[in-house]
C-alpha positions as CSV (number, residue, x, y, z in Angstrom):
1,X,-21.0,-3.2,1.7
2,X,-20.1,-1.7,4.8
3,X,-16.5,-2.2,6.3
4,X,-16.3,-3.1,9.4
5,X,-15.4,-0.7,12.4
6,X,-12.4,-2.4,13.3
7,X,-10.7,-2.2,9.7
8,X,-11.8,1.5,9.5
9,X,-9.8,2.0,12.3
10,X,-6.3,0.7,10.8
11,X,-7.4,2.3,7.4
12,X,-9.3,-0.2,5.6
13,X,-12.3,1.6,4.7
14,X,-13.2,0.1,1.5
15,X,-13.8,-3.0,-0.2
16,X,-12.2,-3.6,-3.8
17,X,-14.9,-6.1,-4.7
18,X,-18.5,-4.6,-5.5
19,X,-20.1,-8.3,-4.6
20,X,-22.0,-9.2,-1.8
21,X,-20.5,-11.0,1.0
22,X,-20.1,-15.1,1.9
23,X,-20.2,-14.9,5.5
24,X,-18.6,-17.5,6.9
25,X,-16.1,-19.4,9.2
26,X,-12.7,-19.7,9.7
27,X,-10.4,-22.4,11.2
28,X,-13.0,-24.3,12.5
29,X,-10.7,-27.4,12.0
30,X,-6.9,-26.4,11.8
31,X,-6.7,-28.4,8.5
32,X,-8.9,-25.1,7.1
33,X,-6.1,-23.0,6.9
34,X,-3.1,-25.2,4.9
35,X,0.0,-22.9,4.2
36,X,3.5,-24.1,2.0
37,X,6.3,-22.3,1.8
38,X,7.6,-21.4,-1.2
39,X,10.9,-21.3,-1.9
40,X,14.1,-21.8,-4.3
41,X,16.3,-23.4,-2.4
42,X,18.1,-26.7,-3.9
43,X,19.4,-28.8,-0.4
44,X,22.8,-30.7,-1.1
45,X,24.8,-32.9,1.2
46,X,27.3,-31.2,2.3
47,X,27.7,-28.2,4.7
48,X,27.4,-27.2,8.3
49,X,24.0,-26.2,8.0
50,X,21.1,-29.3,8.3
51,X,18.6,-28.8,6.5
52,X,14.5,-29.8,7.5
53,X,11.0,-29.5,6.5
54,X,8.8,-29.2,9.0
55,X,5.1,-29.5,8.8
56,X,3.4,-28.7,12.1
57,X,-0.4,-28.3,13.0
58,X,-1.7,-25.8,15.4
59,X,2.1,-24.7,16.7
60,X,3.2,-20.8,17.1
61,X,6.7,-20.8,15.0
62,X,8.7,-19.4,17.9
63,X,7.2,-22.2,20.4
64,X,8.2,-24.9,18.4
65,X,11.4,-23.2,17.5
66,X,11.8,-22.9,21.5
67,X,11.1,-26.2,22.6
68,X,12.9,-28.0,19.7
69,X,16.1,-26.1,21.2
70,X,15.7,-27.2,24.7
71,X,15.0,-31.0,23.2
72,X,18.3,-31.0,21.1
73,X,20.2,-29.0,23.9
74,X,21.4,-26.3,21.3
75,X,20.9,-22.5,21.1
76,X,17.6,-21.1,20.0
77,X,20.1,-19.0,17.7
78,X,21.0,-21.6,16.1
79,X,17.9,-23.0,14.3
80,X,16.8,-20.4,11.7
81,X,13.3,-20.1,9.7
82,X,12.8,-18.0,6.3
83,X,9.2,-17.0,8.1
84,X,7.2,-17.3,11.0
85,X,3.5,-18.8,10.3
86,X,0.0,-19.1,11.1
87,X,-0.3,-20.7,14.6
88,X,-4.0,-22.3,13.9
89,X,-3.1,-24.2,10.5
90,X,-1.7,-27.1,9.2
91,X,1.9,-25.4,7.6
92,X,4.5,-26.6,6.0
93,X,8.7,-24.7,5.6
94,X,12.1,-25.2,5.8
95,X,14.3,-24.7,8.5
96,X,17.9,-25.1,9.5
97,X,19.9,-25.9,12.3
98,X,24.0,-25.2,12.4
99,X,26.0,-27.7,13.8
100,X,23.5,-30.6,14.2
101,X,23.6,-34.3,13.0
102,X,20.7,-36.0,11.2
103,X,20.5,-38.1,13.8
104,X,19.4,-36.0,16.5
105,X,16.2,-35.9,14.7
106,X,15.2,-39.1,15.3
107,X,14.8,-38.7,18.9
108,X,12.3,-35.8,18.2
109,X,8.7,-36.7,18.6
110,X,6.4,-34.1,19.5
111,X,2.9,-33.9,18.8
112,X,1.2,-32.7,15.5
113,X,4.9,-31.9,14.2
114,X,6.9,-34.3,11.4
115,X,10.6,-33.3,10.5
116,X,11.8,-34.7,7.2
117,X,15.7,-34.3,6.6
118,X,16.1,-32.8,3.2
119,X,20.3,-32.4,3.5
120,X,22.7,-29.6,4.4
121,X,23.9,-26.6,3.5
122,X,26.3,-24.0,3.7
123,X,23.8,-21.1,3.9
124,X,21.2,-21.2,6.9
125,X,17.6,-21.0,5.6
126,X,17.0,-17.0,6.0
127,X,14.0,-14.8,4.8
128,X,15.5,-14.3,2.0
129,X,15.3,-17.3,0.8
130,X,11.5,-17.2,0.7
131,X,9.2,-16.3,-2.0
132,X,6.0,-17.1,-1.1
133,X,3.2,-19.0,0.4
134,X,0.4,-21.5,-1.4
135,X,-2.3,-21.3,0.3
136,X,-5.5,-24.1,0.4
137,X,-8.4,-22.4,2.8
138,X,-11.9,-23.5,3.7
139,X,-14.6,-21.3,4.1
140,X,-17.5,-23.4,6.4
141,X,-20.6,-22.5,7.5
142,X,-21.9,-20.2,4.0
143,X,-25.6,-19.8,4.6
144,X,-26.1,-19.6,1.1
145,X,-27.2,-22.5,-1.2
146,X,-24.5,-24.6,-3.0
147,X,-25.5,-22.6,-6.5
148,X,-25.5,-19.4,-4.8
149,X,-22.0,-19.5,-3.4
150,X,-20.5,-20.9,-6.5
151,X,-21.9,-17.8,-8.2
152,X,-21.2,-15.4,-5.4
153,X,-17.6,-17.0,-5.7
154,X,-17.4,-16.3,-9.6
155,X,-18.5,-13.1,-9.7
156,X,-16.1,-12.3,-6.9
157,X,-13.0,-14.4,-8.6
158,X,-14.1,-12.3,-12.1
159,X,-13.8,-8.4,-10.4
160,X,-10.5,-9.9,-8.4
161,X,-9.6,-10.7,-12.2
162,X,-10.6,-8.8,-13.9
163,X,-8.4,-5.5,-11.6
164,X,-5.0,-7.6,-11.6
165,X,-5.3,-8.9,-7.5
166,X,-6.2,-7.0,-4.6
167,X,-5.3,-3.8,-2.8
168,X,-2.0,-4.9,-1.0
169,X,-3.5,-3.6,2.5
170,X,-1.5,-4.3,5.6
171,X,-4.1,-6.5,7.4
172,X,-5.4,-6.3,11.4
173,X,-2.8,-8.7,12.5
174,X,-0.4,-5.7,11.8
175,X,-2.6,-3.9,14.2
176,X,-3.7,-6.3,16.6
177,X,-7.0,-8.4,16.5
178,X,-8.3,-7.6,19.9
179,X,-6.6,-4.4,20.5
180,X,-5.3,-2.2,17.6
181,X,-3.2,0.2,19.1
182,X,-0.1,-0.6,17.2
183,X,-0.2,2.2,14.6
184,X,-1.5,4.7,17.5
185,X,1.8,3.7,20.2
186,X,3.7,4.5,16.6
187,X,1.9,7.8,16.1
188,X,2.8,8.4,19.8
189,X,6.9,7.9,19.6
190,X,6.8,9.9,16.1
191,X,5.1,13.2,17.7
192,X,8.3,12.7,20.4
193,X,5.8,11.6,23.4
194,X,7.0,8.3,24.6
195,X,5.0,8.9,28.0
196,X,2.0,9.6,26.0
197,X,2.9,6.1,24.0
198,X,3.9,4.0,27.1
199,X,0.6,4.6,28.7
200,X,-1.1,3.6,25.5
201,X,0.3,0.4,25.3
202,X,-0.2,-0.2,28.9
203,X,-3.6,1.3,30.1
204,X,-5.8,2.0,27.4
205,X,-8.6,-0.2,27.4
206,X,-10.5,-1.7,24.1
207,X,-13.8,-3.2,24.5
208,X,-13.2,-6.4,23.3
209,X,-10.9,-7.1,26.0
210,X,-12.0,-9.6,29.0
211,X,-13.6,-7.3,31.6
212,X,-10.9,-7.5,34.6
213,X,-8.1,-6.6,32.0
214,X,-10.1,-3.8,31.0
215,X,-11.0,-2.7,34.7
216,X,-6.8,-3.2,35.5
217,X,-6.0,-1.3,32.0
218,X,-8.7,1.6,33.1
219,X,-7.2,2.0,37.0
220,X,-3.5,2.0,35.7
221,X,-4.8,5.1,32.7
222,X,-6.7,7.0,35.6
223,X,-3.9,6.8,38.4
224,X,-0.3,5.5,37.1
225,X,0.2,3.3,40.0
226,X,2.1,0.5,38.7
227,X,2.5,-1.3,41.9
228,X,-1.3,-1.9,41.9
229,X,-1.7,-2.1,38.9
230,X,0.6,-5.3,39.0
231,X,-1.4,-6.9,41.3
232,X,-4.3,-7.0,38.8
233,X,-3.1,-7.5,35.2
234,X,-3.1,-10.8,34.0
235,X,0.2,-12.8,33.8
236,X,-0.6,-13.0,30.2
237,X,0.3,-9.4,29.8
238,X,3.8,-9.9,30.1
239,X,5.0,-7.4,27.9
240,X,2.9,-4.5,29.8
241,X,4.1,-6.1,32.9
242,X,7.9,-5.6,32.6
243,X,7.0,-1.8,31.4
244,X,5.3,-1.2,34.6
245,X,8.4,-2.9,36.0
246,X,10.7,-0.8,34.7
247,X,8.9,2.6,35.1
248,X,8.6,1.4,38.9
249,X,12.2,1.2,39.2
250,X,13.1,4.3,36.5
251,X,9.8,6.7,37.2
252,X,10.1,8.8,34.2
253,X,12.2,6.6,31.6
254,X,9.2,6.0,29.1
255,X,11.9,5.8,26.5
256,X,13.6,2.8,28.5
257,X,10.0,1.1,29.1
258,X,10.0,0.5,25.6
259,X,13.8,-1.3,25.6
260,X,12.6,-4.0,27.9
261,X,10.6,-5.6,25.0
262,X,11.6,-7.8,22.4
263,X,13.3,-5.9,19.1
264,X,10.5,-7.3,16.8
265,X,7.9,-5.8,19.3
266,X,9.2,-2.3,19.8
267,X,9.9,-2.1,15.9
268,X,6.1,-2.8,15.1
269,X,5.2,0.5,16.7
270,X,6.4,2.9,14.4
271,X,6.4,0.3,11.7
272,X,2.5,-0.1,12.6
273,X,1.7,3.8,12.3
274,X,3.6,3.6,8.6
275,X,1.3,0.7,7.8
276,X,-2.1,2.9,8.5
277,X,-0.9,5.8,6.6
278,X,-0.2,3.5,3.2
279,X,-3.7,1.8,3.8
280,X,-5.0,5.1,4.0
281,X,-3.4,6.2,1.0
282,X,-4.1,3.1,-0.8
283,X,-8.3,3.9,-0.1
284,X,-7.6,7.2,-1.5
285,X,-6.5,6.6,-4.5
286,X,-9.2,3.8,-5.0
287,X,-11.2,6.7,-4.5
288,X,-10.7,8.7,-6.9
289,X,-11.1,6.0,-9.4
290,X,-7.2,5.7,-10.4
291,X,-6.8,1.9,-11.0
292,X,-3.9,0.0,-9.1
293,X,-2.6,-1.8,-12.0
294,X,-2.2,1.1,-14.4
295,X,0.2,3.7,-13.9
296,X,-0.6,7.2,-14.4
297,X,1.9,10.1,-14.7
298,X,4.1,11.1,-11.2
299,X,3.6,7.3,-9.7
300,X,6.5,5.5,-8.6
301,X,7.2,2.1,-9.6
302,X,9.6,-0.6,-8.9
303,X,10.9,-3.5,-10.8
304,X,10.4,-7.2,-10.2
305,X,14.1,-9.1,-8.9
306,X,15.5,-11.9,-10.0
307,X,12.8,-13.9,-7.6
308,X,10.4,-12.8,-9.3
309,X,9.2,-10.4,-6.7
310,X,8.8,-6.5,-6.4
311,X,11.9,-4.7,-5.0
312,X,10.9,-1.7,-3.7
313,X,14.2,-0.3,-2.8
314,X,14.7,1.3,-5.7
315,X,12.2,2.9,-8.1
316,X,11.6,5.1,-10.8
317,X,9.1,8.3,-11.5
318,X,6.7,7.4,-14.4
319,X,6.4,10.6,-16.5
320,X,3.7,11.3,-19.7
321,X,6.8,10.2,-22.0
322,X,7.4,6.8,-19.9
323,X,3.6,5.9,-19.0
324,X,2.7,3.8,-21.9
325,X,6.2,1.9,-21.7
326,X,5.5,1.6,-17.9
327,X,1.9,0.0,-18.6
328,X,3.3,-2.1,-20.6
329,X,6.1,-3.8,-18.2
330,X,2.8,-3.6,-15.7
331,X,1.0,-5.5,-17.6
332,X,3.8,-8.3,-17.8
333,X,4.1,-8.3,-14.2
334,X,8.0,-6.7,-14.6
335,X,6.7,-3.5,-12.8
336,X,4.7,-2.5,-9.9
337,X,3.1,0.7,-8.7
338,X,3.6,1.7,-5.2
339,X,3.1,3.9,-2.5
340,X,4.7,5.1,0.9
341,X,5.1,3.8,4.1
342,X,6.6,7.2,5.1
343,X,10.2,8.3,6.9
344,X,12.5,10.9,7.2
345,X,13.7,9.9,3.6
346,X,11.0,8.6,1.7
347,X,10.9,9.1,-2.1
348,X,7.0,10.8,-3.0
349,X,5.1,10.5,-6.0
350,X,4.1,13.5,-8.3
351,X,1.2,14.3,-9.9
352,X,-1.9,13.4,-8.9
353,X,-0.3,10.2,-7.1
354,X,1.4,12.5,-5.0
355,X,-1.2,15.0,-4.1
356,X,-3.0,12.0,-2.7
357,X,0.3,10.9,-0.9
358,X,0.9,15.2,0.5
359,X,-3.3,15.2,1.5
360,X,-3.3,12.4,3.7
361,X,0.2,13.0,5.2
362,X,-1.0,16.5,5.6
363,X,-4.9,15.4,6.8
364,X,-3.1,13.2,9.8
365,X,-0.6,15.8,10.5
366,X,2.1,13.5,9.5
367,X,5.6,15.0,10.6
368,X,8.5,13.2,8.2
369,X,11.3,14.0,11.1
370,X,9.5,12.0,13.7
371,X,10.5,9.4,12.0
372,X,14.1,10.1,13.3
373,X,13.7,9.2,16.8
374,X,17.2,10.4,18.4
375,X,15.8,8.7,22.0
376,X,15.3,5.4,20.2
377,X,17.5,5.4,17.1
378,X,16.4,1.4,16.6
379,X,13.0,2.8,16.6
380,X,14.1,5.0,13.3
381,X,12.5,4.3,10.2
382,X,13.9,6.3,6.8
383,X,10.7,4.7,4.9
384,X,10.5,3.1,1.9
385,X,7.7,2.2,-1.0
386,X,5.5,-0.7,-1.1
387,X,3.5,-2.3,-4.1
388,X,-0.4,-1.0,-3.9
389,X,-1.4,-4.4,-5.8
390,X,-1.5,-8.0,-4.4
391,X,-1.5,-9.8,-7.8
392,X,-3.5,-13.5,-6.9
393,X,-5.6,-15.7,-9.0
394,X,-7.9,-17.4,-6.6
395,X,-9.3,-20.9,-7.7
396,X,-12.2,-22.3,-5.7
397,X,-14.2,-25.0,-5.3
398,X,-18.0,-25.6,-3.6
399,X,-19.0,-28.7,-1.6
400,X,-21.6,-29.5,1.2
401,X,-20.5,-28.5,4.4
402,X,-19.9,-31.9,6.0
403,X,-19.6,-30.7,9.5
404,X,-22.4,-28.3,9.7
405,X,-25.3,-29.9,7.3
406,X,-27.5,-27.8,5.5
407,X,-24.5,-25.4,5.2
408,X,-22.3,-24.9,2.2
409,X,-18.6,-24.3,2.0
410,X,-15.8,-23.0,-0.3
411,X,-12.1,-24.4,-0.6
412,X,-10.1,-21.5,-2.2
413,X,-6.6,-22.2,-3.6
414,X,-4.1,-19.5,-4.6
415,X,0.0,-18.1,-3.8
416,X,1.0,-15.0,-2.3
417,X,4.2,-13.4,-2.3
418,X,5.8,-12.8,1.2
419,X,4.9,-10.0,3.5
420,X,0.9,-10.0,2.1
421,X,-1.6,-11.7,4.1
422,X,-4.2,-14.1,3.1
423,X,-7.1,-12.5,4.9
424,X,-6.3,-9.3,2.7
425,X,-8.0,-12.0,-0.5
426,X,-10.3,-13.8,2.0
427,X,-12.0,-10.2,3.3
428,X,-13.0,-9.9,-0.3
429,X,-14.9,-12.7,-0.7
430,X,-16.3,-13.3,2.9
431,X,-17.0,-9.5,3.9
432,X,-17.5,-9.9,7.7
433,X,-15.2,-9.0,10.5
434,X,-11.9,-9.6,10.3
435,X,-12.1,-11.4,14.1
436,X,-14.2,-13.7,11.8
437,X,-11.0,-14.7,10.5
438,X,-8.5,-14.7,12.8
C-alpha cells in the first residue's frame, strides 16, 4: 500500500506489513487510548520522597504537573514524572513529590484525575525508573465486516510475528502532526545557518495549517517584519512569538532566538533531523531485503540491561566468526541490531550495514561536524545507536462497533518499551494517515 505523504516526508516510506489496511478511528472516546506505566519500582514508607499514582483522562502531563503545584503551593521542580503521556487517553504512572505530606492529597480534587498514595521514598520517581508502557487501544469505525477484520487483524498479527516486531521508526509526533519541520530546523543548525533555521520555524507555512496562520507565517517569510508580523500570529504560537521578540530587540542573533525556548524544544531540532536520517536508514535496509531481527556481518548490536531493555550506549561489531553466536543471543532477545542517529562521534557499521548507513548520509549530504554546533554547544549531539526492531506481540479482539452501528471495531492489547510509540504498531494495521491517529 501506499504510505502516506506526510510519513514520506519524515522518512517513513514503507510499510513492514504486506496486508491491506483497517481504516479506522482513533480516540473517538478518550477511554480508546488506555496507557500504564510500567515500572520496577517497590514504594516503602519511609523517605522524603511521596510517592503517587496518578490516573488522569484527557490531561497534557505538564498541565497537570502545573496546576497540581500551584494547588499544593510547592515548586513545579519539585514533583517529578518517569514520562510524560498521551494528553487524549485514559493513563495511568507514578509520580513523586519531595517534601510533601500525604495529607495534602486529600484536598486535591480536580476533574478526570484520581491520586492514590502508594508510600515514600528516598529516590524521586525519574525516567529511569521506567520500562515501559501496556497499552489497550480501540480501533472504531472499520468498514469492514466483523469476519473480515478479525482476518485482516490475523494475517496482520501473523507477518508482525512472524518478523520479531516492527521497524522501530521515530513516529510524526517527533516531527510534528500539523507541521513537520522539526528534522528540517535540525538540518538547518547542522549546515551552520541558524538564520536560515529561525525563519523556518517561524514563517514557513504548511498547508494544513488554519488559513490566517498560514497568511501571517507567509507575510513574516516574504518580508521579516516581525513587528507586523506580531500583530497577526495567533497567541497560540507562543514559541514563534518570543523568537520574533527577541530578533526585534537583537536583529541578527538567530542563534539567541533559539535560547528563548524551552531546553526540551530547542533539543528536538537537531535531535528531530537525527531521527529522519535513522528512519531513512531503517527503509533502506528493509529494502534490500536484510531482515531486522537477524544480524548479518558489520552490524552493530547492543545488549539488553539489567531492565531488560536495549542499551545502546555501548555495542559491538558482529563479524562472520561472531554472526551465528550473535543470532543466537537475537533470537533470545539478549541482543539487538541497530542503527545511527548520527553525530560528531557516532560508531558506523561495516559491511553492507554500513554501506547503507555511508549512502544515505552521503545521499542527504550529511556533514558529521555539524553536529558540533560551537554557537549552541546545548544544541550538540555526539550521536549514538538505536535498536532497528520494536519487538511487540499484539493481541486483539473484534466486537460490534456500539457507537457507530453497522461498523466494526478492534481492541488491540500489547507493551512497549520506552521511547517507541504506539502508532509505530497501530500504522501497521490501520494503514491511513498518521493525523488519523493523532
Amino acid at each position: 500500500m501506499e504510505v502516506p505523504k506526510i510519513e514520506k516526508q519524515i522518512g517513513m516510506n514503507l510499510y513492514f506489513t504486506d496486508t491491506d489496511g483497517l481504516g479506522g478511528q482513533l480516540r473517538q472516546e478518550i477511554e480508546d487510548f488506555i496507557v500504564k506505566e510500567v515500572t520496577n519500582r517497590e514504594e516503602g514508607q519511609e523517605g522524603k520522597y511521596l510517592i503517587l499514582e496518578l490516573t488522569k483522562r484527557d490531561w497534557d502531563t505538564h498541565h497537570f504537573t502545573r496546576t497540581l503545584a500551584k494547588i499544593l503551593q510547592v515548586s513545579q521542580k519539585r514533583i517529578s514524572v518517569a514520562g510524560t503521556k498521551d494528553k487524549r487517553a485514559l493513563t495511568t504512572q507514578k509520580i513523586s513529590i519531595f517534601d510533601t505530606d500525604a495529607s495534602e492529597i486529600e484536598r486535591i480534587h480536580l476533574k478526570d484525575v484520581e491520586l492514590k498514595v502508594l508510600g515514600r521514598s528516598r529516590k524521586s520517581v525519574e525516567l529511569g525508573d521506567l520500562w515501559g508502557n501496556d497499552f489497550i487501544i480501540t480501533i472504531r469505525n472499520i468498514e469492514s465486516s466483523l469476519d473480515e477484520t478479525g482476518s485482516l487483524l490475523k494475517k496482520t498479527t501473523e507477518e508482525i510475528l512472524a518478523q520479531g516486531g516492527v521497524p522501530n521508526f521515530f513516529g510524526v509526533q517527533r516531527f510534528g502532526s500539523v507541521r513537520p519541520v522539526t528534522h528540517l530546523v535540525g538540518k538547518d543548525i547542522v549546515e551552520g545557518n541558524f538564520e536560515k533555521a529561525a525563519l523556518r520555524y517561524i514563517a514557513e507555512p504548511f498547508p494544513d495549517e488554519p488559513e490566517e496562520t498560514k497568511k501571517a507565517r507567509q507575510f513574516v517569510k516574504e518580508t521579516r517584519d516581525y513587528k507586523e508580523g506580531l500583530k497577526t500570529y495567533p497567541l497560540r504560537l507562543g514559541h514563534e512569538r518570543a523568537m520574533m521578540n527577541h530578533l526585534i530587540a537583537n536583529p541578527e542573533d538567530y542563534a539567541g532566538a533559539f535560547r528563548v525556548l524551552p531546553q526540551n524544544l530547542y533539543r528536538m531540532f537537531v535531535h528531530g533531523y537525527q531521527s529522519y536520517i535513522y528512519n531513512i536508514i531503517i527503509c533502506r535496509r528493509i529494502d534490500r531485503d536484510i531482515p531486522l531481527n537477524t544480524a548479518v556481518d558489520g552490524d552493530l548490536v547492543c545488549f539488553r540491561n539489567e531492565a531488560g531493555l536495549p542499551d545502546s550506549s555501548k555495542t559491538e561489531k558482529v563479524t562472520a566468526e561472531t554472526v551465528t553466536a550473535m543470532n543466537r543471543l537475537i533470537k533470545l532477545g539478549r541482543a539487538f541490531i541497530t542503527a545511527p542517529l548520527p553525530g560528531f562521534k557516532t560508531a558506523f557499521a561495516s559491511g553492507v550495514p554500513g554501506e547503507i548507513e555511508s549512502e544515505v548520509l552521503k545521499e542527504l549530504e550529511v556533514s558529521l561536524e555539524g553536529f558540533n554546533i560551537e554557537e549552541f554547544p546545548e544544541m550538540s549531539s555526539k550521536g549514538i545507536r538505536r535498536e532497528v526492531l520494536l519487538q511487540v506481540e499484539p493481541k486483539f479482539e473484534v466486537s460490534e462497533d456500539e457507537l457507530n452501528p453497522g461498523k466494526s471495531k478492534a481492541v488491540l492489547e500489547f507493551m512497549l518499551p520506552k521511547g517507541s510509540y504506539a502508532t509505530t504498531v497501530l500504522r501497521e494495521y490501520m494503514k491511513v494517515d498518521p493525523r488519523q491517529m493523532s
